[in-house]
C-alpha positions as CSV (number, residue, x, y, z in Angstrom):
1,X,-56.3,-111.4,16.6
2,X,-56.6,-114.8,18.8
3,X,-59.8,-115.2,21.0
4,X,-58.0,-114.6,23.8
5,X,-57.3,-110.9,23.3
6,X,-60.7,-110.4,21.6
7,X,-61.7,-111.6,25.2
8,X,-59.8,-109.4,27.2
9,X,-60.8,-106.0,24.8
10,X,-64.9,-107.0,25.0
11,X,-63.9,-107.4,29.1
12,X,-62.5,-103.8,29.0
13,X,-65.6,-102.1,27.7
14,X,-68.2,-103.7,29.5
15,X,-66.1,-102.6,32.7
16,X,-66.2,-99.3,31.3
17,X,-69.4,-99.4,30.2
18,X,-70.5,-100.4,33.5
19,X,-68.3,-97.7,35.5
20,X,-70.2,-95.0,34.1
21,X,-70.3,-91.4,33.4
22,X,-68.2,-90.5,36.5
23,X,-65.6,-92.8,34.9
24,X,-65.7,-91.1,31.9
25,X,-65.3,-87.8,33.3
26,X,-62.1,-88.8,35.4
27,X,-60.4,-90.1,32.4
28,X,-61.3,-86.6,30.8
29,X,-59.5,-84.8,33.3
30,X,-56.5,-86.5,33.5
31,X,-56.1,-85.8,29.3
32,X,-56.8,-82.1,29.8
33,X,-54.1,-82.3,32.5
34,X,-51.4,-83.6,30.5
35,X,-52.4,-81.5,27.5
36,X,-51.8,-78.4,29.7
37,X,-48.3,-79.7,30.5
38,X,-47.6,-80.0,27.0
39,X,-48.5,-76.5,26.5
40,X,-46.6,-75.1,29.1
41,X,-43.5,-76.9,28.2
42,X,-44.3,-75.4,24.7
43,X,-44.8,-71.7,26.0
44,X,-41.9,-72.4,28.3
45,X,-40.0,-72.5,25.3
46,X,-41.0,-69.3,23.8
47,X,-39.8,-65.7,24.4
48,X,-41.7,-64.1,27.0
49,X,-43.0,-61.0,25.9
50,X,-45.3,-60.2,28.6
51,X,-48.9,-59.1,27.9
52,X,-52.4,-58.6,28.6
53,X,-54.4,-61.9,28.7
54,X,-58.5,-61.0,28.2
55,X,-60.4,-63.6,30.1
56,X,-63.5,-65.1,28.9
57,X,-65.1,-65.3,31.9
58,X,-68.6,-64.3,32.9
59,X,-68.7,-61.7,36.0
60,X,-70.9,-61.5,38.6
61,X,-73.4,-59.7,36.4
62,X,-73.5,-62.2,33.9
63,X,-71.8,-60.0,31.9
64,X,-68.1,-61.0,30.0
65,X,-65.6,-58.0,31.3
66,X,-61.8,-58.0,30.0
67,X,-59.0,-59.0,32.5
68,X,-55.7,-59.1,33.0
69,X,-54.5,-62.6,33.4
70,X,-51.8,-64.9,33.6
71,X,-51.9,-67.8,31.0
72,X,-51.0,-70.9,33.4
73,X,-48.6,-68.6,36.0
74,X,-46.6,-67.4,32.4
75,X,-45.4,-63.8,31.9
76,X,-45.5,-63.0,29.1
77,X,-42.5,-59.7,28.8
78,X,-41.3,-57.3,25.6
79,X,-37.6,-57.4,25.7
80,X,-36.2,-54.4,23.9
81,X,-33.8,-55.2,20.6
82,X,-31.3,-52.7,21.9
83,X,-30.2,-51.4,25.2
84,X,-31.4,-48.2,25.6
85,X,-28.2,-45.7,26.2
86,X,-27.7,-44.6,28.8
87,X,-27.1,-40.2,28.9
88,X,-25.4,-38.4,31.9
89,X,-27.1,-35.2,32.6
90,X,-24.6,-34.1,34.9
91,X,-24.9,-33.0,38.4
92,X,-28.0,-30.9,40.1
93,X,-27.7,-27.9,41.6
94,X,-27.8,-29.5,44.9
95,X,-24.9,-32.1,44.3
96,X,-22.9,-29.1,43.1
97,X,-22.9,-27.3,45.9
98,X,-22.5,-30.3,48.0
99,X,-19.3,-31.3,46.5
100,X,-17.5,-27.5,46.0
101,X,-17.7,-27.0,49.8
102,X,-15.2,-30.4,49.8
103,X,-12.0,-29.7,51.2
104,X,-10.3,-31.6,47.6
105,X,-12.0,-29.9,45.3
106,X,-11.2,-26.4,46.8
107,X,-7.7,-27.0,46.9
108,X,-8.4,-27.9,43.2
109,X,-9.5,-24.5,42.2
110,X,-7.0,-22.5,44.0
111,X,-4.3,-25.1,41.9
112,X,-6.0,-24.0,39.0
113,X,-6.1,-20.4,39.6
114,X,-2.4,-20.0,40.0
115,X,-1.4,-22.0,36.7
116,X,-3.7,-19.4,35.3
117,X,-2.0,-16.2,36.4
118,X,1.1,-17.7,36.5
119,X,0.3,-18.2,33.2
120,X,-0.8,-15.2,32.6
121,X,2.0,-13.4,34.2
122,X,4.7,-15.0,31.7
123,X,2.5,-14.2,28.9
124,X,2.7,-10.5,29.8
125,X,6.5,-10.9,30.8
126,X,7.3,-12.7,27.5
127,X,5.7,-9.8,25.5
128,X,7.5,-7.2,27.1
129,X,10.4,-9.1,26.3
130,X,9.5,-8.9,22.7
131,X,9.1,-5.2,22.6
132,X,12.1,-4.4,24.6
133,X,14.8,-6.4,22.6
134,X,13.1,-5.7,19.0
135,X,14.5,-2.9,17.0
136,X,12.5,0.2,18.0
137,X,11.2,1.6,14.3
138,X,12.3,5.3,13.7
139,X,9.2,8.3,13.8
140,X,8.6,9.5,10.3
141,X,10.0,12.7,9.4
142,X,7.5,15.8,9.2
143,X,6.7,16.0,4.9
144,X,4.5,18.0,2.5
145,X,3.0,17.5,-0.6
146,X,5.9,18.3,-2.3
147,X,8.3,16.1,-1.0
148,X,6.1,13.3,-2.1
149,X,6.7,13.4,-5.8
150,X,8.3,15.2,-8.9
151,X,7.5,19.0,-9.9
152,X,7.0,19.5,-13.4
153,X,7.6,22.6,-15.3
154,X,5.4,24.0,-17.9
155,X,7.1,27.3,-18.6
156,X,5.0,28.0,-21.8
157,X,1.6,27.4,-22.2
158,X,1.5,27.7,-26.2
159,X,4.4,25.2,-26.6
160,X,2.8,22.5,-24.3
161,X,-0.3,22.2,-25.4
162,X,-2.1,21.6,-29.0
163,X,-4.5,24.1,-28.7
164,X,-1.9,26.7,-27.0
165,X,-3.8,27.8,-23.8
166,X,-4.7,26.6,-20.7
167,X,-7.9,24.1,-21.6
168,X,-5.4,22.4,-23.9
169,X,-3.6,22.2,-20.2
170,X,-6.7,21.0,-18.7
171,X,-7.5,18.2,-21.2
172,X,-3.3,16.9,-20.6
173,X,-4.0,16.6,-17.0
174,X,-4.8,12.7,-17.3
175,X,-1.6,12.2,-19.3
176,X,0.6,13.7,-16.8
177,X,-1.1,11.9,-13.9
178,X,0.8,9.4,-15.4
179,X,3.9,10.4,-14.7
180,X,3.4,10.1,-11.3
181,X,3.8,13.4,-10.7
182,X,3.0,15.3,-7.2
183,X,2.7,18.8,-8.6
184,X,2.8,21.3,-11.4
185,X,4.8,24.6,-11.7
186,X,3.0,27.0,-14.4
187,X,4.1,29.6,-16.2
188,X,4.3,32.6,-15.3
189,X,1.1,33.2,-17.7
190,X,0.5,37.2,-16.1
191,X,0.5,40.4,-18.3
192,X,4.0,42.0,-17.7
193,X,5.4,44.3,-20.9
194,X,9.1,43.1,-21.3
195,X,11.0,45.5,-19.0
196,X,7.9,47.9,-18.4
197,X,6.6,47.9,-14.6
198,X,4.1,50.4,-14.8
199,X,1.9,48.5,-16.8
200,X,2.8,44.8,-14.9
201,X,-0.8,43.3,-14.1
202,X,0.0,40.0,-12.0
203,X,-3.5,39.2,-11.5
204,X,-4.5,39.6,-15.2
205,X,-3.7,36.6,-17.6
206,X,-2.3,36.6,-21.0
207,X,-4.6,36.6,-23.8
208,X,-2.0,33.8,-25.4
209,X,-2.0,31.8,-22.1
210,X,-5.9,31.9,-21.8
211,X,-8.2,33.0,-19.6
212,X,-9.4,33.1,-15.6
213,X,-12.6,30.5,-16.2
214,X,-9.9,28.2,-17.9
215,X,-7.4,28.4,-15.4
216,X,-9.9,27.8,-12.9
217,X,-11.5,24.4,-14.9
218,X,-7.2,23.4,-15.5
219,X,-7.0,23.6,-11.4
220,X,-9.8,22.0,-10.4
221,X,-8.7,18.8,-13.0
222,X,-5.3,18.6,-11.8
223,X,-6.6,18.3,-7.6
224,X,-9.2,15.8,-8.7
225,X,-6.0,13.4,-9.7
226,X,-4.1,14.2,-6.9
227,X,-1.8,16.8,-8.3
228,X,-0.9,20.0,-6.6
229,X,-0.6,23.9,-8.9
230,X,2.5,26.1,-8.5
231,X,2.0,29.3,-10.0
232,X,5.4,31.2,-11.4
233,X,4.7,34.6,-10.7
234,X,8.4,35.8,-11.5
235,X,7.3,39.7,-12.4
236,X,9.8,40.7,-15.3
237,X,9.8,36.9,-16.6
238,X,10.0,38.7,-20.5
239,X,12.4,41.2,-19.9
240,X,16.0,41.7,-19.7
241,X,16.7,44.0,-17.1
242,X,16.5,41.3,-14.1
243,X,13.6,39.5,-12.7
244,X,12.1,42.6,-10.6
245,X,13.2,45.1,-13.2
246,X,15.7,47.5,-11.3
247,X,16.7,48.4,-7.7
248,X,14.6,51.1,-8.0
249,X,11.4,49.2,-8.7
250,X,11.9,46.0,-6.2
251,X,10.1,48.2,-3.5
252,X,7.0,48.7,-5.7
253,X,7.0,45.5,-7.4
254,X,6.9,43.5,-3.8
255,X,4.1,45.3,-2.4
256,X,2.1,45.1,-5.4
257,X,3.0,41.5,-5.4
258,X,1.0,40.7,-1.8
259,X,-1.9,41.7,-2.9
260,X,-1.8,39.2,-6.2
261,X,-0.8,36.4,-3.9
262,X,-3.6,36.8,-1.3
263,X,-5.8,36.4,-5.0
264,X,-4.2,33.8,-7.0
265,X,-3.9,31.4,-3.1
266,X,-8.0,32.4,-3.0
267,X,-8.2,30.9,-6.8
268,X,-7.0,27.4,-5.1
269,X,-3.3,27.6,-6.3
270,X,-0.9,25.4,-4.1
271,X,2.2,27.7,-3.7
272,X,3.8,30.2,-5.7
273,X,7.7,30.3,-7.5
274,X,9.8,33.2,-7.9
275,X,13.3,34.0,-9.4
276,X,16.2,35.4,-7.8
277,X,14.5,35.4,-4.1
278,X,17.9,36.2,-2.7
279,X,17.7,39.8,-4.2
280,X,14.3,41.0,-2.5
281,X,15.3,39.3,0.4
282,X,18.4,41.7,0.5
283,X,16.8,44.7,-0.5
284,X,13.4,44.8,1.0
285,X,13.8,42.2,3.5
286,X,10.3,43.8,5.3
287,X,8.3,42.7,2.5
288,X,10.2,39.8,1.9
289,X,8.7,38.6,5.3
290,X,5.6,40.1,4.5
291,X,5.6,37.6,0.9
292,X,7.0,34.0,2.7
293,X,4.0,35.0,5.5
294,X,1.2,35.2,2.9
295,X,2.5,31.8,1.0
296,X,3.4,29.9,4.1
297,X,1.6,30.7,7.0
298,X,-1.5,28.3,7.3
299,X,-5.0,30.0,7.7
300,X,-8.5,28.9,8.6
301,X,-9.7,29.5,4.9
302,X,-6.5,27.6,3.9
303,X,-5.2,24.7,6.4
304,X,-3.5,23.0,4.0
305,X,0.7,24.0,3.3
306,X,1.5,26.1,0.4
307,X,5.0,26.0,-1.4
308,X,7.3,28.6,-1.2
309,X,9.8,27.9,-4.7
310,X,12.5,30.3,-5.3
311,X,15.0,30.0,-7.9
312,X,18.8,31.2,-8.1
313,X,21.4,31.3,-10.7
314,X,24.2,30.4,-8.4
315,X,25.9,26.7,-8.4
316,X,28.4,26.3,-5.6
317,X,26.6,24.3,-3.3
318,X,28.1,26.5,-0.4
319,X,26.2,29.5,-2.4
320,X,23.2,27.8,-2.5
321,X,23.1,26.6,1.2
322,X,23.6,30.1,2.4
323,X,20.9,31.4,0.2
324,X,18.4,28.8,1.2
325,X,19.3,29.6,4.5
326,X,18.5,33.3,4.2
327,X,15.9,33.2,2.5
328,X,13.7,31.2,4.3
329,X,11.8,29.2,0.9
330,X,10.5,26.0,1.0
331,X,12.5,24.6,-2.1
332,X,15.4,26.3,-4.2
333,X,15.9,25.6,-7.5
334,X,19.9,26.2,-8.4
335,X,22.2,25.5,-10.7
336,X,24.8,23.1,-8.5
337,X,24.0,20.1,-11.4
338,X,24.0,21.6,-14.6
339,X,27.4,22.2,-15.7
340,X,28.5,19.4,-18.4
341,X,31.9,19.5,-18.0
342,X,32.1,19.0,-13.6
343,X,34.0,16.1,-12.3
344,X,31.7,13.5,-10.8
345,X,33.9,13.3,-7.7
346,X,33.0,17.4,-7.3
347,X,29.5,16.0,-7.9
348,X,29.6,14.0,-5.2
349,X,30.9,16.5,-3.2
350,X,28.1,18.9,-4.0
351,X,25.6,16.6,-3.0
352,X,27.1,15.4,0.2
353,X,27.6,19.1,1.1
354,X,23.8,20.0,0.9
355,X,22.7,16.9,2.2
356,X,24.5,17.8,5.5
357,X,24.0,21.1,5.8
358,X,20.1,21.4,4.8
359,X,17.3,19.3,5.7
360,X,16.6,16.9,2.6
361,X,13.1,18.0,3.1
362,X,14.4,21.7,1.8
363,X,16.8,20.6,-1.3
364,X,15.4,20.7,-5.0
365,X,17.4,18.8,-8.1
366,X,17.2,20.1,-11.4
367,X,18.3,19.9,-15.1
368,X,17.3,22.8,-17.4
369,X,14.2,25.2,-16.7
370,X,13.2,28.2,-18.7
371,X,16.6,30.3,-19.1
372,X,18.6,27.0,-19.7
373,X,16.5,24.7,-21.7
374,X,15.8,20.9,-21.4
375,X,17.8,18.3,-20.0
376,X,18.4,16.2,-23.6
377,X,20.0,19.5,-24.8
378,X,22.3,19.7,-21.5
379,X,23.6,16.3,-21.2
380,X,22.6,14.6,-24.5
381,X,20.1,12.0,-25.5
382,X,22.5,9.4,-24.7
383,X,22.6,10.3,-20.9
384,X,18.7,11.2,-20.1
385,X,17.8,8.3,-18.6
386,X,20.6,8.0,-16.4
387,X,19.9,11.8,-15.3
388,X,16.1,10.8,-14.7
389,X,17.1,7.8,-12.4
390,X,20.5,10.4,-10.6
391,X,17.2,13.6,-10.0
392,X,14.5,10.7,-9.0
393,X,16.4,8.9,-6.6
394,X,18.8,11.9,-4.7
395,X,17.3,12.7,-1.5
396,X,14.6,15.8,-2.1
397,X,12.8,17.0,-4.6
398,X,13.2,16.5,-8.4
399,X,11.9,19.3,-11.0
400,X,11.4,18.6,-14.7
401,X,10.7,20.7,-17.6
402,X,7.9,19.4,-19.6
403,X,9.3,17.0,-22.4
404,X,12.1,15.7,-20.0
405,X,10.3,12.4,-19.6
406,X,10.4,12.0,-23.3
407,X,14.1,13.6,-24.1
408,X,12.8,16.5,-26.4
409,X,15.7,17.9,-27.3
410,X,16.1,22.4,-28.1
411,X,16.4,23.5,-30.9
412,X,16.5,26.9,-32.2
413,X,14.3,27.7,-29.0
414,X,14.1,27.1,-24.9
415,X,10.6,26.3,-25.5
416,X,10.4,24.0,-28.3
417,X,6.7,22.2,-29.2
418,X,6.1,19.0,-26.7
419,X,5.8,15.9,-28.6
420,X,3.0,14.3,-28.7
421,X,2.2,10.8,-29.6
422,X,-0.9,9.9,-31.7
423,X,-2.2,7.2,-34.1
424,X,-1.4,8.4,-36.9
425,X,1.0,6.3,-39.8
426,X,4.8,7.3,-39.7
427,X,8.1,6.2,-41.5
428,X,10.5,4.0,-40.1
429,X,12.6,6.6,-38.9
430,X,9.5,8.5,-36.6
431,X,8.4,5.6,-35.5
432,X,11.7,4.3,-34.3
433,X,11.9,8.2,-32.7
434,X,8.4,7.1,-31.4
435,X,9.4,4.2,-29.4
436,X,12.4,6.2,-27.9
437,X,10.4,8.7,-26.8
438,X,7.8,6.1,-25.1
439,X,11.0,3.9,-24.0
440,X,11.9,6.7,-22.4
441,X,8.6,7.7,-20.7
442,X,8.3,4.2,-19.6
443,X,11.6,4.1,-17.9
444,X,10.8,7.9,-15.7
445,X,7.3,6.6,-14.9
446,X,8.7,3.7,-13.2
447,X,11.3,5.1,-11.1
448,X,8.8,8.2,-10.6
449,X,6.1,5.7,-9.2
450,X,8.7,3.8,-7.0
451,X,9.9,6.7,-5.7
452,X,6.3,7.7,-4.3
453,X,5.8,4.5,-2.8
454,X,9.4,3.1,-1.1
455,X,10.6,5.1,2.3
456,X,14.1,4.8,1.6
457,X,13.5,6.8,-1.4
458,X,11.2,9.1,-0.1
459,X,13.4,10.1,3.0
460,X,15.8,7.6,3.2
461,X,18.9,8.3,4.6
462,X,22.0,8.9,2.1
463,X,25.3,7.1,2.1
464,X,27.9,7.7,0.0
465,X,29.5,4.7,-1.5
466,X,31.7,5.2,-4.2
467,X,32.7,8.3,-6.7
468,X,35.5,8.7,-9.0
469,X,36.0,10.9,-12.0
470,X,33.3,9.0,-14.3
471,X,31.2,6.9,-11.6
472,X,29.0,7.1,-8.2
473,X,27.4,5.2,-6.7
474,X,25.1,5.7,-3.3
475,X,22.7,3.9,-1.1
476,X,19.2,5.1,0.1
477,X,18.3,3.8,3.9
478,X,15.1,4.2,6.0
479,X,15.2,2.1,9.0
480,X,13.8,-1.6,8.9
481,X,12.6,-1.1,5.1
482,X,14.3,-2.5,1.7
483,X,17.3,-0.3,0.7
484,X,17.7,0.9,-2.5
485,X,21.6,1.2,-4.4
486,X,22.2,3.5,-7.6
487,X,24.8,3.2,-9.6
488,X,26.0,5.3,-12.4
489,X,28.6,5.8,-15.1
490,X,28.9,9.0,-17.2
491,X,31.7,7.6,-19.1
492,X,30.8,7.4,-22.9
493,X,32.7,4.8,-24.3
494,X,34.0,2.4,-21.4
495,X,32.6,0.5,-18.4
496,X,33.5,0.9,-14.9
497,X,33.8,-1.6,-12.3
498,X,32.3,-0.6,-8.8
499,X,34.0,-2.4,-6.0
500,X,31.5,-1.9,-3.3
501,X,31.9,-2.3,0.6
502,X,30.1,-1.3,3.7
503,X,29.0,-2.7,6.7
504,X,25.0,-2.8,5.5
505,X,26.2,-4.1,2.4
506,X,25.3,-8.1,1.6
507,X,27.5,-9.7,-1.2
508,X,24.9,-9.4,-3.7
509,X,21.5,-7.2,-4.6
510,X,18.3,-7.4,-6.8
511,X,18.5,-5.5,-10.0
512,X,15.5,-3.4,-10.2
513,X,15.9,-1.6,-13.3
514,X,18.8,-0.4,-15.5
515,X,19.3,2.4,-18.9
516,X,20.2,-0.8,-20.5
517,X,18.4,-3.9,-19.9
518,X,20.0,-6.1,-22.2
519,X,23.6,-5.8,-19.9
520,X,21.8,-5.7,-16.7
521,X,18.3,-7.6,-16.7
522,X,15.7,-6.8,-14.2
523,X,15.3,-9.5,-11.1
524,X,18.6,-10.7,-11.9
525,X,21.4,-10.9,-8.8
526,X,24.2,-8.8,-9.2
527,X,27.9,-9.2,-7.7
528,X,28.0,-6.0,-5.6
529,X,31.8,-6.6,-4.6
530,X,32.7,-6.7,-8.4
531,X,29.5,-4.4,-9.9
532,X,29.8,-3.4,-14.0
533,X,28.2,-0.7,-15.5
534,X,28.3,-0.6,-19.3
535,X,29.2,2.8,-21.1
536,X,26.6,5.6,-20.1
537,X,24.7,2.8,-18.1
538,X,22.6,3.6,-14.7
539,X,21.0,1.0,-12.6
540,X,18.8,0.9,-9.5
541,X,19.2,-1.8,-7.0
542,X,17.5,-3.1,-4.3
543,X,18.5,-5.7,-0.9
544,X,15.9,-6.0,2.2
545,X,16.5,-5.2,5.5
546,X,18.0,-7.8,7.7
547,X,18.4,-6.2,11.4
């Protein structure tokens, strides 16, 4: 440093010097000044996030008290991270009514409520539409129990069962619940001396056939699975001289009979069978009514229907139609299938003739019973199937003798010991006789349980489609359901060829089952135009319902 600036510096100070303290003070000001301007530029660059400043100053009291202050005219304000969404709460009550007194909006709701019963009004139109051009579905017929299912026969208690009375019958009940049966016709099981009226006892039971507390326990079994009891009360069922002994004794014999009937209906039996109904009918025609009243009429004590079963010996099926007419029963077992040697076309005939005459409701088939024997022993083992499927799928009733289902053939007897199976070790030979019989049982237990289920079976309609001397074949219809085709061939050594045609027909149909699986598999599609039935062979066949 030179003199001449050390000069100027010592000048400086003793001017300051000699200025003073107001000097000093001045020059103190001005720094706090421009250090406030710094710090406002500073806070000026800062967020504001506005808050409370506390002053320090002393109040009037002397005392410090917290304000609210400004910092140098800054504000300092929280700015929120997000914008807050904004929710519509819709219009008040007020606004509302405000706004539906407008001329727009109330032509708005009248707009609306037009669409809606226009709207409406071709909903309602388009429905009725529907229902008038569908296909209007037909009333189901009036039925009973017994046109629900097969009968089966048991014409002798003693060969039936193992222990050869009627709680052997009871403890068989679950086995023939299997066969999907709807009812059972027993016996007759009543005291009655071959050809001795005098001492006929209807309401007494056999000592062989059992006793009252065991028929009672067999009844009560068979309506806990469903199935309905038939009593035979036939009264000279052992004798030769006719069914109700002589002319002379038909008088006495029917009016001993009403009284038994009003018992055996009060034990629970379902309906009652007799033989050769046309006779008493003819001959005592007064207590004929007096009989069909008891069995059919309905009562408070019994609401439910009870069956009136008689049977004839005659076959024409004009014989038969007269006599069911006549007669007035429920069901009439006949003869009109059981000759071996008839022509299938008169077959055919037979059939079609009762099936327009009588209400299918009315007709009964049948093969065998307890004069004839079984239906292995009429037609051959060969054939029993295909005579199971002809009886199950006919329209009205079918009725088997016990031992049909498994082909037990007569021998030396009409009432030859039912086969039972059991777990017992056989030879090669019984147990290939075993597998027959349960083949067998198989196959009627099927079409038994289809039959109970489909409508066309049950009350179908029946159309004839094709006959010849060896062959038939028909088709089962009930309105919009599936239809059912059976086909048959008796011949026993060549095949037939069924051309089929009819307007419900489609070119092909659904095998259901067949007496010989390995020509005619089930669920296979079958040619109906060009059908083939093997030698003996039967099938069932089935095509839905296409309007």
């Amino acid at each position: 440093m030179n003199t001449e600036e050390t000069n100027v510096e010592m000048k400086d100070a003793e001017h300051k010097d000699e200025a003073g303290p107001a000097q000093v003070d001045a020059d103190a000001t001005e720094a706090d000044v421009s250090e406030a301007d710094l710090d406002q530029e500073e806070q000026e660059k800062q967020p504001m996030t506005g808050g409370d400043q506390t002053a320090d100053t002393p109040s009037a009291s002397g005392q410090e008290a917290p304000t609210t202050a400004e910092k140098n005219g800054l504000v300092k304000l929280k700015i929120p991270d997000e914008e807050e969404e904004v929710k519509f709460t819709g219009l008040n009550k007020e606004e509302l009514m405000r706004v539906a007194g407008t001329p727009g909006w109330v032509r708005t709701r009248w707009a609306l409520l037009v669409v809606f019963w226009l709207g409406w009004l071709g909903m309602l139109v388009g429905a009725v539409l529907i229902i008038l051009q569908a296909p209007r579905c037909k009333d189901l017929p009036n039925t009973n129990w017994w046109n629900d299912g097969p009968l089966y026969q048991i014409g002798n208690i003693q060969a039936f069962t193992d222990t050869h009375n009627l709680k052997g019958l009871e403890q068989k009940v679950n086995s023939l619940a299997q066969l999907k049966v709807k009812g059972l016709v027993v016996g007759p099981i009543h005291v009655a001396p071959p050809d001795e009226a005098v001492n006929l006892s209807f309401e007494e039971i056999s000592p062989e056939a059992g006793n009252l507390d065991q028929f009672k326990g067999f009844i009560q079994a068979a309506h806990k699975k469903g199935i309905f009891v038939v009593l035979d009360l036939t009264p000279n069922y052992l004798g030769s001289s006719g069914p109700w002994f002589s002319n002379i004794s038909v008088m006495i014999v029917a009016e001993r009979l009403k009284s038994a009937l009003v018992f055996w209906l009060n034990e629970g039996v379902d309906g009652i069978q007799l033989s050769r109904v046309e006779h008493v009918a003819t001959v005592v025609p007064s207590l004929w009514n007096d009989i069909r009243a008891i069995v059919q009429n309905r009562t408070d004590k019994h609401p439910n229907s009870r069956v009136l079963i008689g049977v004839t010996d005659r076959s024409s099926a004009e014989d038969v139609s007269t006599v069911l007419s006549s007669t007035g029963v429920d069901l009439l077992i006949s003869r009109v299938l059981h000759s071996r040697d008839t022509d299938v076309t008169e077959l055919a005939r037979s059939i079609q003739h009762l099936y327009s005459s009588q209400s299918q409701m009315n007709l009964v088939w049948n093969l065998g019973g307890r004069l004839e024997g079984h239906m292995a022993s009429l037609v051959g083992p060969a054939l029993v199937k295909l005579h199971q499927l002809l009886l199950l799928t006919l329209p009205g009733t079918p009725i088997f003798s016990y031992g049909d289902e498994i082909g037990l053939m007569d021998e030396d007897t009409k009432f030859p010991k039912m086969l039972w199976d059991s777990n017992e070790e056989l030879n090669g030979t019984l147990q290939e006789e075993q597998a027959e019989r349960l083949t067998c049982r198989r196959f009627f237990s099927t079409v038994s349980e289809l039959r109970g289920k489909e409508r066309s079976l049950l009350f179908g309609d029946f159309i004839l489609l094709f006959n010849s001397s060896s062959s038939l074949a028909y088709l089962r219809v009930w309105d919009q359901n599936e239809r059912y085709l059976a086909a048959f061939n008796w011949a026993a050594e060549e095949s037939a060829v069924l051309q089929l045609s009819h307007t419900v027909l489609p070119p092909k149909a659904v095998v259901v089952l067949s007496t010989n699986s390995s020509t005619m598999a089930a669920d296979s599609s079958v040619d109906l135009t060009n059908l083939q039935l093997g030698p003996g062979e039967a099938a069932l066949l089935k095509f839905p319902y296409t309007g």
